[in-house]
Backbone bond lengths (Angstrom), bond angles and torsions (degrees), N, CA, C in turn:
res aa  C-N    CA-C-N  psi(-1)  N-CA   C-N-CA  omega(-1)  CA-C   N-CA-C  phi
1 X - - - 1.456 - - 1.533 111.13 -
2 X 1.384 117.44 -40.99 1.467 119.74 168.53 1.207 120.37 -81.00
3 X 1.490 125.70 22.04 1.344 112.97 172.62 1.316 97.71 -140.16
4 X 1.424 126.89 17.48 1.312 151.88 -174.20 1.636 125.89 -109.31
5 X 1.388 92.36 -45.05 1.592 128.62 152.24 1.063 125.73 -61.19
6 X 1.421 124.19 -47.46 1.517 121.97 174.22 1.497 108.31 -80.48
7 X 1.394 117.73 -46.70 1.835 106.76 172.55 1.462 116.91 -43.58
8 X 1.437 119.02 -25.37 1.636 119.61 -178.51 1.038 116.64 -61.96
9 X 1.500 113.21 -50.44 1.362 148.03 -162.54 1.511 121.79 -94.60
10 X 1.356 104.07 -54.05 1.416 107.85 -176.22 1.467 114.66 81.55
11 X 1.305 120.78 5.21 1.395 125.39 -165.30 1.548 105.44 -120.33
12 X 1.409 142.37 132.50 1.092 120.48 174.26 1.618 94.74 -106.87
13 X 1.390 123.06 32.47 1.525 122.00 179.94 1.649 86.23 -113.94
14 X 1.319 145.51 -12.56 1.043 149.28 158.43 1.046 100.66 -81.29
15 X 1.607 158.04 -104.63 1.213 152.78 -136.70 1.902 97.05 -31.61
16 X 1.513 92.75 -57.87 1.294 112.80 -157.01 2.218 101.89 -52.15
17 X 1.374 122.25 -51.01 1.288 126.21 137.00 1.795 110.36 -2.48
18 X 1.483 86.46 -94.24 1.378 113.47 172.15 1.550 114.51 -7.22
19 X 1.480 118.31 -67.12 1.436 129.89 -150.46 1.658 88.07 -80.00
20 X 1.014 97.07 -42.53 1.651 113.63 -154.43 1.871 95.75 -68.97
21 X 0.993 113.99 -21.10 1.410 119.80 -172.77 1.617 109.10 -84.47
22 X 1.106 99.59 -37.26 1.759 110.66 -175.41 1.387 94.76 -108.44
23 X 1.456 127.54 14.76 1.642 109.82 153.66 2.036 113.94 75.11
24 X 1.382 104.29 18.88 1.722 125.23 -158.73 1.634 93.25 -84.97
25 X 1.056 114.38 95.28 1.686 107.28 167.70 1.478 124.62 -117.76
26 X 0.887 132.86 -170.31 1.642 133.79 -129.46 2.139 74.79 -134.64
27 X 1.663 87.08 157.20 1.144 73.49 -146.76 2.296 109.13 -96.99
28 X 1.202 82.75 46.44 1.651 110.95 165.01 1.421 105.22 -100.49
29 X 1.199 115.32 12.92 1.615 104.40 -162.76 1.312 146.69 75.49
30 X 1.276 103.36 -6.11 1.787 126.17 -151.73 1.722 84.72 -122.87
31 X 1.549 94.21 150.68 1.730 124.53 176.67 1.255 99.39 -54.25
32 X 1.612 125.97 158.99 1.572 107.83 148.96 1.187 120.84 -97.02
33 X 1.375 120.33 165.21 1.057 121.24 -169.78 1.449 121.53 -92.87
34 X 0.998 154.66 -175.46 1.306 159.50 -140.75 1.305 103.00 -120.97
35 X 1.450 131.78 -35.16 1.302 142.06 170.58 1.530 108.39 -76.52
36 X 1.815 121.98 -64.99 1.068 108.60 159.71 1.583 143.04 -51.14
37 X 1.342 104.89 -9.77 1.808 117.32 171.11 1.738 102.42 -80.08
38 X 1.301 126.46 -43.36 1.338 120.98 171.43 1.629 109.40 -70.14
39 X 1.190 117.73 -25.41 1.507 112.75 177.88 1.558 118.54 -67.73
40 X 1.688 101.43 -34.54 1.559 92.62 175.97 1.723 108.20 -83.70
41 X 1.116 112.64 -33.12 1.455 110.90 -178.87 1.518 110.19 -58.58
42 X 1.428 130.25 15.93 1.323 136.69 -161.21 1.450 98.25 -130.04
43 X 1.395 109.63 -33.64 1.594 103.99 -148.79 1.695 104.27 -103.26
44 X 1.609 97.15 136.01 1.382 101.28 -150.45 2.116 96.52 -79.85
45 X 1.730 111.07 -19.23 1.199 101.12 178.96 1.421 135.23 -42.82
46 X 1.314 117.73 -25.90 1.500 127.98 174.60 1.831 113.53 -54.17
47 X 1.507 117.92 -23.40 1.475 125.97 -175.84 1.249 98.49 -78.68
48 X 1.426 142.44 -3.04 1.127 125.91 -155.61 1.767 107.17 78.58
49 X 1.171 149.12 32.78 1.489 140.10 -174.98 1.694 98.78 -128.86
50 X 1.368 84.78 -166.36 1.957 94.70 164.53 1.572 100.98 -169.34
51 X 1.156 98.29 154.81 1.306 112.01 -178.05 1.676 105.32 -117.52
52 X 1.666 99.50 121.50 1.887 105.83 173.16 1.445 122.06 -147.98
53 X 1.153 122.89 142.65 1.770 115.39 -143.82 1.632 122.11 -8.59
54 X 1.434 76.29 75.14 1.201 102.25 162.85 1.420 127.03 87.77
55 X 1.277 133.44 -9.63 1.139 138.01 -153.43 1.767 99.07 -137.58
56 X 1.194 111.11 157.29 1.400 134.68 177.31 1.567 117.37 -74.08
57 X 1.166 123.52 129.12 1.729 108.63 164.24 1.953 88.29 -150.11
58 X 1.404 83.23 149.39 1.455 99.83 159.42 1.566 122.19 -43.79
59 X 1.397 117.68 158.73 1.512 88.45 169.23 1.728 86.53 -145.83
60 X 1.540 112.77 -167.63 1.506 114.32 -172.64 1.120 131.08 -109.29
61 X 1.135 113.95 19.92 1.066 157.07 -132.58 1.824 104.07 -135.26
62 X 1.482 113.27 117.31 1.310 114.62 -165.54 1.786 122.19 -90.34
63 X 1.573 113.42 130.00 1.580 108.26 -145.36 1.608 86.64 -74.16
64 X 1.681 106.93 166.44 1.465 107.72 171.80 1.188 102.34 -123.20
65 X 1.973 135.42 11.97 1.563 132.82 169.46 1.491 78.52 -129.71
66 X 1.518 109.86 167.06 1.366 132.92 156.01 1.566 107.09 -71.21
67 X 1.399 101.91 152.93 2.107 106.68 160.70 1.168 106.34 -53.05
68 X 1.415 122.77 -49.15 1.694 123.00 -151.54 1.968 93.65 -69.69
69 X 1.360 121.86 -41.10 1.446 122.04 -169.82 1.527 114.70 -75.52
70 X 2.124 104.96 -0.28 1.614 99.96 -157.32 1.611 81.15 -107.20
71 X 1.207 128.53 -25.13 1.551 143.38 -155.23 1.825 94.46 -93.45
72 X 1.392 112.07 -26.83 1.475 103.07 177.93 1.362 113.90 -90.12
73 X 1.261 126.07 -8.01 1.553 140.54 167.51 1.543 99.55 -73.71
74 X 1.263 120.20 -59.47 1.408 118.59 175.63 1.137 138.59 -34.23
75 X 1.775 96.37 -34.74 1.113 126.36 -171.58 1.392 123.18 -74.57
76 X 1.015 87.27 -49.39 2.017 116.42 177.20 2.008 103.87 -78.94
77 X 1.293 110.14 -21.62 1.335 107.53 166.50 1.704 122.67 -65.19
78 X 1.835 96.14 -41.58 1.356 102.17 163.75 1.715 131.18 -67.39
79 X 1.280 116.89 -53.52 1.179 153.03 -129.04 1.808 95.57 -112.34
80 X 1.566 120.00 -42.06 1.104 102.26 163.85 1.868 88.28 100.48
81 X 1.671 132.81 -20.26 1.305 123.90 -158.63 1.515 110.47 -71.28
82 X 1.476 92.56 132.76 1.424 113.57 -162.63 1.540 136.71 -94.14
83 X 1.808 93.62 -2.88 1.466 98.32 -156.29 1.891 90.16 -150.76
84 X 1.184 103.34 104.05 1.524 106.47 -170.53 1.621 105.38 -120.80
85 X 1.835 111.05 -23.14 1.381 121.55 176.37 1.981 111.29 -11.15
86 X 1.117 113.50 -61.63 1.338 129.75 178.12 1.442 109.91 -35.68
87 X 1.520 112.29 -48.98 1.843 89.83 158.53 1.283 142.88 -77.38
88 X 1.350 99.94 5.55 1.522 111.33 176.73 1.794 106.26 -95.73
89 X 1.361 111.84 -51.71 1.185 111.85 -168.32 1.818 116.29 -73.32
90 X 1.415 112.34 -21.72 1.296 125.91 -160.58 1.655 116.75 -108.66
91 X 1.312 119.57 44.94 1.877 102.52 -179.70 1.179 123.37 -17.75
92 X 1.344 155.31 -48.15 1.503 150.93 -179.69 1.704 114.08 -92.23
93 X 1.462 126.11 -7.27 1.244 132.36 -172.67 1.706 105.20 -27.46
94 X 1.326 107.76 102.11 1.525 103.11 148.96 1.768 102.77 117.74
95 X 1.664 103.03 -15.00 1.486 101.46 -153.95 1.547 90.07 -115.94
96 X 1.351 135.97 0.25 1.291 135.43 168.45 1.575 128.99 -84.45
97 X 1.156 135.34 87.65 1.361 144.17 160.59 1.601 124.58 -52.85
98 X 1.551 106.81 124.69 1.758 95.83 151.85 1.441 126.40 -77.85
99 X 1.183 96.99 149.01 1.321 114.40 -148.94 1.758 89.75 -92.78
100 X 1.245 114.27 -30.21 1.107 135.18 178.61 1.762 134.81 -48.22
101 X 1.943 96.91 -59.28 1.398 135.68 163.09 1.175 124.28 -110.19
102 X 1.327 123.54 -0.45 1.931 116.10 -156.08 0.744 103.48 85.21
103 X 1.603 128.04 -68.45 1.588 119.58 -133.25 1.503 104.06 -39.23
104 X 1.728 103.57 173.40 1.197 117.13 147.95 1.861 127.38 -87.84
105 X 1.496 116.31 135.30 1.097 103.65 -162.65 1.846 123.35 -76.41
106 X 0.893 122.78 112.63 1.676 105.80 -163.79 1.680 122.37 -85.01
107 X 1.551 108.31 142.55 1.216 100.54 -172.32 1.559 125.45 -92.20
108 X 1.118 128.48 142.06 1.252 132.03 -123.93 1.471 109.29 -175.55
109 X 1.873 114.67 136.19 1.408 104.33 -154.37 1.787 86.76 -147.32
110 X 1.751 113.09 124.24 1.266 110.41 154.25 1.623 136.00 -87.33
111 X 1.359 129.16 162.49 1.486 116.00 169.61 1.498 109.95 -112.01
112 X 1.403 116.60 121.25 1.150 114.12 -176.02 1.745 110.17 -113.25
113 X 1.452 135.23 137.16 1.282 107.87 157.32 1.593 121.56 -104.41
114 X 1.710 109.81 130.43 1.282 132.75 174.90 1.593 120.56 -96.91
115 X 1.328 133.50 102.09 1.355 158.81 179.63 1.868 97.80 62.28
116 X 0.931 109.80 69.32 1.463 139.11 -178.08 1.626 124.05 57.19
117 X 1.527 101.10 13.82 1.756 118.96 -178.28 1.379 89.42 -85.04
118 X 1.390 104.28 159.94 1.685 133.36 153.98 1.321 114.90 -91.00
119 X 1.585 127.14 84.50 1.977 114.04 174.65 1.711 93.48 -102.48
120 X 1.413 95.65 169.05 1.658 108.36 -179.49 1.458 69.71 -123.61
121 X 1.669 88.11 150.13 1.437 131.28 160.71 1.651 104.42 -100.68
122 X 1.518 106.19 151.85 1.609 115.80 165.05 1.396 92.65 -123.52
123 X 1.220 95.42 173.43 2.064 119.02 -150.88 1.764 87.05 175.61
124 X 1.647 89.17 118.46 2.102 99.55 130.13 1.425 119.89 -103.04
125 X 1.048 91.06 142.25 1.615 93.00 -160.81 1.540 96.90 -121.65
126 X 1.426 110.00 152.30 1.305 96.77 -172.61 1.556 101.89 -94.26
127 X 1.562 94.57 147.75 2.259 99.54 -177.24 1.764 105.24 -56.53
128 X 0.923 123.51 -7.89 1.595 105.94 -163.94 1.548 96.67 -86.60
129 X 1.209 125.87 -13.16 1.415 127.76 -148.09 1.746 83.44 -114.28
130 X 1.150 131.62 -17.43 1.130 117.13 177.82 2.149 113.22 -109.06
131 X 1.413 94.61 1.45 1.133 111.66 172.07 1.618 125.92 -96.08
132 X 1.583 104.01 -50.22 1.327 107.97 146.89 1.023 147.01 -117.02
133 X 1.350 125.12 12.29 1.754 134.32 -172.33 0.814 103.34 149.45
134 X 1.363 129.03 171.87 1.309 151.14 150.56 1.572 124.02 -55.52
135 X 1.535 102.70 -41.32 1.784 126.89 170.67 1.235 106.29 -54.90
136 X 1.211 127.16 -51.18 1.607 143.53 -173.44 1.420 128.62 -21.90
137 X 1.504 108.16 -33.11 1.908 118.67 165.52 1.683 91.82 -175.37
138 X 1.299 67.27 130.48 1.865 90.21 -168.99 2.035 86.66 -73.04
139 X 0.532 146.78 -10.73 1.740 134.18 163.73 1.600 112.16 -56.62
140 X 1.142 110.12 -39.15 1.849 119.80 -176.19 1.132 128.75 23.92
141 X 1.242 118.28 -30.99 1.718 106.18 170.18 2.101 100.53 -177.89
142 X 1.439 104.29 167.73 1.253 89.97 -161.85 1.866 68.26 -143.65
143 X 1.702 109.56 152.24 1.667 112.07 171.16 1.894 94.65 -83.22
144 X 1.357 88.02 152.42 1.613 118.22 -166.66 1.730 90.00 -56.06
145 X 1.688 98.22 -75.50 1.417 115.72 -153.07 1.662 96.71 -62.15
146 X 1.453 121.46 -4.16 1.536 101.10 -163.41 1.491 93.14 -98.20
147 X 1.379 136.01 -60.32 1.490 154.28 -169.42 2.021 90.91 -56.47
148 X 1.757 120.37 -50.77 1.385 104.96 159.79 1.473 129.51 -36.35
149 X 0.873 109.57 -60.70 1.808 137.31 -170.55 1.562 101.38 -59.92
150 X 1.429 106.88 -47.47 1.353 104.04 174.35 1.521 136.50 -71.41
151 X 1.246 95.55 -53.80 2.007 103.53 153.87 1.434 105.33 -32.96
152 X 1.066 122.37 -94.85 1.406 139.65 -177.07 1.301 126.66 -12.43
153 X 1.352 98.69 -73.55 2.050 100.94 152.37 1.387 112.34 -57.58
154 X 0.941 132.31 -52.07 1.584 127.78 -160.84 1.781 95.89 -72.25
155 X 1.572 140.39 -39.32 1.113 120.62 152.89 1.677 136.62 -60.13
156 X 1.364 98.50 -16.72 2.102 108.39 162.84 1.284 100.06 -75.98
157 X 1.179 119.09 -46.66 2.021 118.89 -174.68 1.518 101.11 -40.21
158 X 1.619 100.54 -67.83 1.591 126.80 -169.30 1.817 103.41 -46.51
159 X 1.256 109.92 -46.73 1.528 112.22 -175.11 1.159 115.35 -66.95
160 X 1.677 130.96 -30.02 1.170 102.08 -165.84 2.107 79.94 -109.09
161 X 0.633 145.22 19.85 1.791 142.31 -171.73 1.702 92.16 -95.14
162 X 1.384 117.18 66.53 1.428 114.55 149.18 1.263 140.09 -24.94
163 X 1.299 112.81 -53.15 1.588 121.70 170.72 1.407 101.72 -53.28
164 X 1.483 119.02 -67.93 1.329 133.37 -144.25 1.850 96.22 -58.80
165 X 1.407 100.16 -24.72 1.766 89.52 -157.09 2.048 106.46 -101.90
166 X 1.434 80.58 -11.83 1.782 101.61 156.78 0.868 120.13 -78.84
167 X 1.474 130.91 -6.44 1.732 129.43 172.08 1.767 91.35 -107.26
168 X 1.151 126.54 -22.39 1.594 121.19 -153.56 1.891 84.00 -91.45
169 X 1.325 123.15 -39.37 1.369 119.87 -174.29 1.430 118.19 -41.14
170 X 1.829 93.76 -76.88 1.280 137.42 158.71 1.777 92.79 -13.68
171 X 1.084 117.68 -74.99 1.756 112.28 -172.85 1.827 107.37 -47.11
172 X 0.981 71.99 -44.26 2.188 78.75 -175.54 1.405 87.98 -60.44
173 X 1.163 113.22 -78.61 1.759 96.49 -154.25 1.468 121.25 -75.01
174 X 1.381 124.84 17.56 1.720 134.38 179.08 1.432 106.36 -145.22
175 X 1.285 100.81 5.58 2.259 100.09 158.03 1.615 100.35 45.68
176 X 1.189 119.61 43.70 1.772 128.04 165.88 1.676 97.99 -33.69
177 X 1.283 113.90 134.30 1.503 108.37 176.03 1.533 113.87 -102.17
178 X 1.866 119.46 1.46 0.909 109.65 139.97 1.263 138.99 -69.15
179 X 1.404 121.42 -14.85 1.341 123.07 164.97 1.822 122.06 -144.69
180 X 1.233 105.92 132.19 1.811 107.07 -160.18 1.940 100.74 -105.69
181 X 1.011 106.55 78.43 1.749 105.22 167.06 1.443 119.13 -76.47
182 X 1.314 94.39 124.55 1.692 114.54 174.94 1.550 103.30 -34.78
183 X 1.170 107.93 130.81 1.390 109.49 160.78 1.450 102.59 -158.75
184 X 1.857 117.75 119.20 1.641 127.52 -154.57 1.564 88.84 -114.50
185 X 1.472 90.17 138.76 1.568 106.72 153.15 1.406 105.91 75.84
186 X 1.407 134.01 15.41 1.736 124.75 -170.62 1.049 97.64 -108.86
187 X 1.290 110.92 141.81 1.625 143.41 176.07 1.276 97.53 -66.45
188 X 1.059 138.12 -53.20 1.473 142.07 177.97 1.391 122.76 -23.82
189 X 1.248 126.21 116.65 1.811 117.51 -178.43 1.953 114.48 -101.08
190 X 0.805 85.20 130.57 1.241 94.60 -172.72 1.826 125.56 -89.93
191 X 1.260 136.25 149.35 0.904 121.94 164.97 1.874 120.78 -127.85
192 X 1.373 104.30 170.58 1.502 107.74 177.54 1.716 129.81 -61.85
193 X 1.170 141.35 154.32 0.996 108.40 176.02 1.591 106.50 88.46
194 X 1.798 109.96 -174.34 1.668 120.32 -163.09 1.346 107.58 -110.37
195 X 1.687 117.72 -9.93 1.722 122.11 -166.28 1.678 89.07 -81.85
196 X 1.475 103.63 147.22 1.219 114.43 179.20 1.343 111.83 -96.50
197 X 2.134 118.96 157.61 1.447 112.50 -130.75 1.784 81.20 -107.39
198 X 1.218 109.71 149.21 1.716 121.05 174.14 1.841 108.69 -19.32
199 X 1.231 96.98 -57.06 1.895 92.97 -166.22 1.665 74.16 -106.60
200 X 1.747 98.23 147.98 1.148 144.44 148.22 1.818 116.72 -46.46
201 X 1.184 90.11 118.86 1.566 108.23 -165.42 1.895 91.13 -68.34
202 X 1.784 105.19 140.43 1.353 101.99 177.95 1.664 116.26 -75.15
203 X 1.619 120.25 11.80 1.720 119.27 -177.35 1.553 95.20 -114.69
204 X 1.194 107.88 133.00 1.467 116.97 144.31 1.551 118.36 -112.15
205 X 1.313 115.72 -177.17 1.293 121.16 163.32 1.429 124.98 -66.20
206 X 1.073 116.28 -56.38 1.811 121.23 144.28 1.678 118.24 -6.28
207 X 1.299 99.50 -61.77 1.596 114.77 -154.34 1.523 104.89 -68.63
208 X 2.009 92.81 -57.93 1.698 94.51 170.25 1.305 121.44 -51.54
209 X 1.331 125.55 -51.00 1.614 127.44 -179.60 1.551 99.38 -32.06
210 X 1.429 104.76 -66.02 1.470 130.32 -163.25 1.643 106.86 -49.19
211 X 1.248 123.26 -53.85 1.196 121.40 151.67 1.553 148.44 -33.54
212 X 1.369 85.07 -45.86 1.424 107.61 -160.72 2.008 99.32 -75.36
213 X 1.855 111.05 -50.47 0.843 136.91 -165.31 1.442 104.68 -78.27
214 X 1.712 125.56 -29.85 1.207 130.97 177.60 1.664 97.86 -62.01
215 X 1.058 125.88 -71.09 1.345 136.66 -157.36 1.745 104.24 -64.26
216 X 1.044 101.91 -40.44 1.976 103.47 171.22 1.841 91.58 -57.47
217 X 0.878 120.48 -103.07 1.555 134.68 164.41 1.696 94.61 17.35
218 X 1.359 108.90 -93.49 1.315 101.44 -156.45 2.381 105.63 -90.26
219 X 0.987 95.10 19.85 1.275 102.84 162.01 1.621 116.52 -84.82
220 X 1.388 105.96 -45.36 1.410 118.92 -176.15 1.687 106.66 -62.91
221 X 1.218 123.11 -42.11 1.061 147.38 -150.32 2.072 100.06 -84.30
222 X 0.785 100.75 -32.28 1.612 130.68 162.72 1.242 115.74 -41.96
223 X 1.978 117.63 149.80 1.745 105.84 151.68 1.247 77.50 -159.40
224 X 1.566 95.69 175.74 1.501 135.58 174.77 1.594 100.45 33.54
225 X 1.327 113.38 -165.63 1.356 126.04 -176.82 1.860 115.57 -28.35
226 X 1.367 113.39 -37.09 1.920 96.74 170.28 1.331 87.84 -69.06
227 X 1.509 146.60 -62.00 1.410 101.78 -148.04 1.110 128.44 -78.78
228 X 1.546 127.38 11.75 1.467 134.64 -178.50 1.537 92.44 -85.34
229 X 1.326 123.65 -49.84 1.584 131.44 -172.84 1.512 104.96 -54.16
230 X 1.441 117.88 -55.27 1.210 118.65 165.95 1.184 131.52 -26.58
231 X 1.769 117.17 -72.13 0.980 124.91 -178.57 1.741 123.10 -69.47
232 X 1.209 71.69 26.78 1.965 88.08 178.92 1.089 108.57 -122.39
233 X 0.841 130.66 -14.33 1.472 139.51 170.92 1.889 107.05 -86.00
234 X 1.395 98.68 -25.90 1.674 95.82 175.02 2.146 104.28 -85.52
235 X 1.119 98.91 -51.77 1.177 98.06 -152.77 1.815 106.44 -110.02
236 X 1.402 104.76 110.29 1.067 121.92 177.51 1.923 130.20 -48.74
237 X 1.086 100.20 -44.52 1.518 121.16 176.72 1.787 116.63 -162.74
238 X 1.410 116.12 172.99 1.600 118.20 -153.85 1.635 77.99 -144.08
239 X 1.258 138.29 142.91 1.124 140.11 129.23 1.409 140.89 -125.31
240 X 1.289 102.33 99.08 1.387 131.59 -173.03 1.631 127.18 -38.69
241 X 0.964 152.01 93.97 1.779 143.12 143.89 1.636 99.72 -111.47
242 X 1.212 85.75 -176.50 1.634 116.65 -176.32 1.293 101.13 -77.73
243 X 1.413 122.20 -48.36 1.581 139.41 -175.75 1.662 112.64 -68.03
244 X 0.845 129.73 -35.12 1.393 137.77 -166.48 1.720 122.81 -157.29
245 X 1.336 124.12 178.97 1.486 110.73 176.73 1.658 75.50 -157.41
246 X 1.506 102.61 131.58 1.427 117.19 155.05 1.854 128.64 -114.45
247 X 1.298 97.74 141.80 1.291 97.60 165.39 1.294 134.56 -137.59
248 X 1.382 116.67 144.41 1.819 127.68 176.09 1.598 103.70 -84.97
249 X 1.147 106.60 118.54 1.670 93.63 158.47 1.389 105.73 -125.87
250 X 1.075 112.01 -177.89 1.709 134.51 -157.65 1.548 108.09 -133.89
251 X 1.280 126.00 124.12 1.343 126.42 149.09 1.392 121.30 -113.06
252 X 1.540 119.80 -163.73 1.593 121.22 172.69 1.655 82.27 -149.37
253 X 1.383 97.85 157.30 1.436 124.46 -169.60 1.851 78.46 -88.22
254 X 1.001 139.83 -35.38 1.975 126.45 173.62 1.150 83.59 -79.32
255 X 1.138 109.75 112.67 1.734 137.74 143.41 1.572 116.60 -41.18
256 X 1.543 103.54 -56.86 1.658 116.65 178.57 1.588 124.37 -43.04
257 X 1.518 96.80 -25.65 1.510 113.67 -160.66 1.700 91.22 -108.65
258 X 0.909 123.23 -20.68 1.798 122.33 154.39 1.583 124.75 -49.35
259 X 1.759 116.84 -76.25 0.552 131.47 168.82 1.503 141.33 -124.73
260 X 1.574 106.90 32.47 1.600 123.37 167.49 2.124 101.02 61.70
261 X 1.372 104.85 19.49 1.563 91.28 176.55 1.249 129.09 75.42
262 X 1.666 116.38 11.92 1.412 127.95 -161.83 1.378 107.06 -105.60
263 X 1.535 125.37 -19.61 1.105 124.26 -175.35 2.030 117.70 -108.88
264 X 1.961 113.41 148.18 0.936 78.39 -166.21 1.632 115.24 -106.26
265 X 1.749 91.15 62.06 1.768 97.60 177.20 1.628 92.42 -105.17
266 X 1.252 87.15 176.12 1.750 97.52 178.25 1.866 109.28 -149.80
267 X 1.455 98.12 141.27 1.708 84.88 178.76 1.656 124.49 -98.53
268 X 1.341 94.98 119.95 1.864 92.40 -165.57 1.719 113.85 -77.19
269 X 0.903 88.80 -21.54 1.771 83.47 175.37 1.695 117.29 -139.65
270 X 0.931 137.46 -179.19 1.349 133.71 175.51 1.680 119.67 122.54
271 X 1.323 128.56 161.51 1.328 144.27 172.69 1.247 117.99 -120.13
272 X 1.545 125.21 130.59 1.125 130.10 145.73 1.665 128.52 -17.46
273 X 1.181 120.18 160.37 2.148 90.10 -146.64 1.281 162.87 55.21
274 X 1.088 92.71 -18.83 1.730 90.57 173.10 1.284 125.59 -86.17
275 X 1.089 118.96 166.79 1.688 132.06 168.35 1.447 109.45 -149.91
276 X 1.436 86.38 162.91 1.732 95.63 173.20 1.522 100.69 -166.23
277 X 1.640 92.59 162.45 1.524 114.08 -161.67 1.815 96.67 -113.54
């Protein structure tokens, strides 16, 4: 919450507000202090590490923020950045493309009032439409929570549809020339045709499940700003139309560095680098 608070804000004279408002004390009983609120926003022990003359080491000790959420505090310590809300409010912020124009799709929130309330809407919207018109690509914007909602299930569908992901493999590792799926960075050689290629393709059916089900698992398990960071770490790019939705995701052959050991899938095969669509 305090390192969640200050990315919003950028202020640790706000967080500090903050605690003091909801009555949040340290666990002597006592407020924190303004010095000790910059001390934890400093201290790298919360990642799971330690710091000793001078230098970094792992430690054994289990982290309670991610690196990526301790390095964006750092960041904003230098840099002064003031407005981070967008990883809280936005699961895909930044990683959704039209499929249409390129652009990147931007995230973006209206206020409407409905039977005399004030709700905000979320929207990615695609940049061209906010660059040149509205006319600019008839795709223009897609609602946050709906295109969220939809990924999400449609990757639980995908995880548990055995068959489906036994025919989707099968294409990866025998290059079907009715259908050509992305597959980046594998050592693996492939051939034309249904005969299978000398070395053993690094995907099985196993692996995807394992993937697929790891990242649901410890996604759910998630809030606020880690799980936007998270799910960035799974999924490489989003590509957006009306007609279809594609996705790149990303693993690492260290499992640990996926999902911190919390989930109870495991990845049986794979390399550091790859992705697939």
């Amino acid at each position: 919450m305090i390192f969640e608070t200050y990315l919003e804000t950028g202020s640790i004279n706000r967080v500090y507000d903050f605690l003091k408002e909801k009555n949040i004390k340290n666990r002597q009983g006592k407020t924190f202090s303004k010095a000790r609120l910059d001390f934890i926003l400093r201290n790298i022990t919360y990642t799971g590490k330690i710091k000793y003359a001078g230098k970094i080491y792992q430690g054994i000790h289990q982290p309670i923020i991610s690196q990526e959420l301790f390095e964006l505090a750092q960041k904003t310590h230098k840099k002064r950045i003031r407005k981070f809300r967008i990883y809280r409010d936005f699961l895909f912020g930044g990683l959704i493309k039209c499929k249409e124009c390129g652009y990147t799709m931007s995230a973006c929130f209206t206020n409407k009032y409905r039977n005399g309330k004030l709700k905000r809407y979320y929207y990615y919207r695609c940049t061209s439409v906010n660059k040149k018109g509205w006319q600019a690509c008839s795709t223009k914007e897609v609602s946050a929570e709906r295109i969220e909602r939809y990924i999400l299930e449609n990757l639980e569908r995908i995880s548990l549809d055995k068959e489906y992901l036994e025919n989707f493999v099968f294409k990866l590792n025998y290059d079907l020339k009715s259908s050509k799926p992305s597959l980046k960075n594998s050592s693996s050689p492939v051939k034309n045709g249904i005969e299978p290629s000398q070395a053993c393709s690094k995907f099985s059916t196993e692996t995807i499940i394992s993937i697929l089900q790891s990242f649901l698992f410890s996604l759910a398990a998630k809030k606020g700003i880690e799980r936007n960071l998270f799910a960035k770490r799974f999924i490489q790019e989003i590509i957006y139309s009306k007609e279809n939705v594609k996705i790149d995701i990303f693993y690492s052959g260290n499992f640990k560095n996926f999902s911190a050991g919390k989930s109870p899938a495991r990845l049986k095969a794979g390399g550091a680098g790859n992705s697939v669509r």
